[in-house]
N, C-alpha and C positions, 0 to 999 in steps of 0.2 A: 085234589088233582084237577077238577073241572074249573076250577078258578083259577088254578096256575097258568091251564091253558087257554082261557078268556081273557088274565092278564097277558099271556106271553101275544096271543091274537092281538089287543089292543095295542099294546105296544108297538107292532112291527107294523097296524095300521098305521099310527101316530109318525113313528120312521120313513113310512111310504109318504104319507101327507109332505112331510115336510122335504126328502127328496124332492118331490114334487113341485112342490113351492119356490127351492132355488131353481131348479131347470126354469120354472118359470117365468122367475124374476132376470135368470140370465139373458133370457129370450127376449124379455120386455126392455133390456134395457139397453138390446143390440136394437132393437126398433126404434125407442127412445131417439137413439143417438141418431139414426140413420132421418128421422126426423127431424130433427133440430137441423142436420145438416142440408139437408133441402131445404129448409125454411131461410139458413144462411146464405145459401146458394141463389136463393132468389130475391134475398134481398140485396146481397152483395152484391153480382151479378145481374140480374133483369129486373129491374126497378118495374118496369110491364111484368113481370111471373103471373101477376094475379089477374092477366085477362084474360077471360076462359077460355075464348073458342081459341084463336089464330096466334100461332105460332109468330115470331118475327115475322116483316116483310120482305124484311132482304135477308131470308134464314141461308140460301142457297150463298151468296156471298159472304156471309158472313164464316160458315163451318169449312172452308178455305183460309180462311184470313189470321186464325189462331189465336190465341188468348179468351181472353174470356168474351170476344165475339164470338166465339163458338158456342157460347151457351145459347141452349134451347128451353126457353122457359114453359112450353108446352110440354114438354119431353119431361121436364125437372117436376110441372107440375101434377102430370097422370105418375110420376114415381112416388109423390108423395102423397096422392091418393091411396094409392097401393099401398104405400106402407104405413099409412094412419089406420086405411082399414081392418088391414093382420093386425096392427095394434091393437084396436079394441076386440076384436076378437081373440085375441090374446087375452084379455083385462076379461070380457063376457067370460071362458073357457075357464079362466085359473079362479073367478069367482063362486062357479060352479061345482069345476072337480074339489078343489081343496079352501075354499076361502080366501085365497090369494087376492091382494087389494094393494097393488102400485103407491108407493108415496107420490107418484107422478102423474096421477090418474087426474085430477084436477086441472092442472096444465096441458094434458092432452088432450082431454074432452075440449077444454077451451081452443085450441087448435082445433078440432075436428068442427067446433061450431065456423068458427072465424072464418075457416077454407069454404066450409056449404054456404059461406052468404060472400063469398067475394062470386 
């Protein structure tokens, strides 16, 4: 009986892990994308994205004028800080609780490097 209920424990551990693992991977791969999408935005868009400090100089004329003058490459670029950094804390957190490992993990780290040296 004591091992039925050791197996039936392990089991519904194994069932939790891997619940665990899609939530997580669902989560990762709404970051993922929400990444990429900045990364496109500023290259599409503000060919300058990657200056750190200053926003456009004519930003005030520009978010009247419409289209993709209104992009804000400062703006696009602290979103993508932000959302590189829930990313790997996403990737730290699911490596942790349940062993979760990104087939994407590679490509992002290499973003998160690429971003701290521009």
């Amino acid at each position: 009986d004591e091992e039925d209920e050791d197996e039936e424990d392990s089991q519904k551990k194994e069932n939790e892990m891997a619940k665990q693992m899609d939530v997580l991977g669902e989560v990762a791969s709404i970051y993922e994308r929400m990444a990429r999408f900045y990364i496109l935005c500023a290259y599409e868009l503000g060919r300058d994205a990657w200056d750190d400090e200053e926003p456009h100089l004519d930003s005030q004329k520009q978010k009247h004028s419409g289209g993709a003058a209104c992009f804000d490459a400062h703006l696009n670029r602290e979103h993508l800080n932000n959302c590189m950094a829930t990313l790997m804390d996403i990737y730290k957190q699911g490596w942790h609780a349940c062993g979760y490992v990104s087939r994407h993990l590679g490509e992002f780290a290499c973003y998160a490097l690429l971003l701290h040296m521009a």
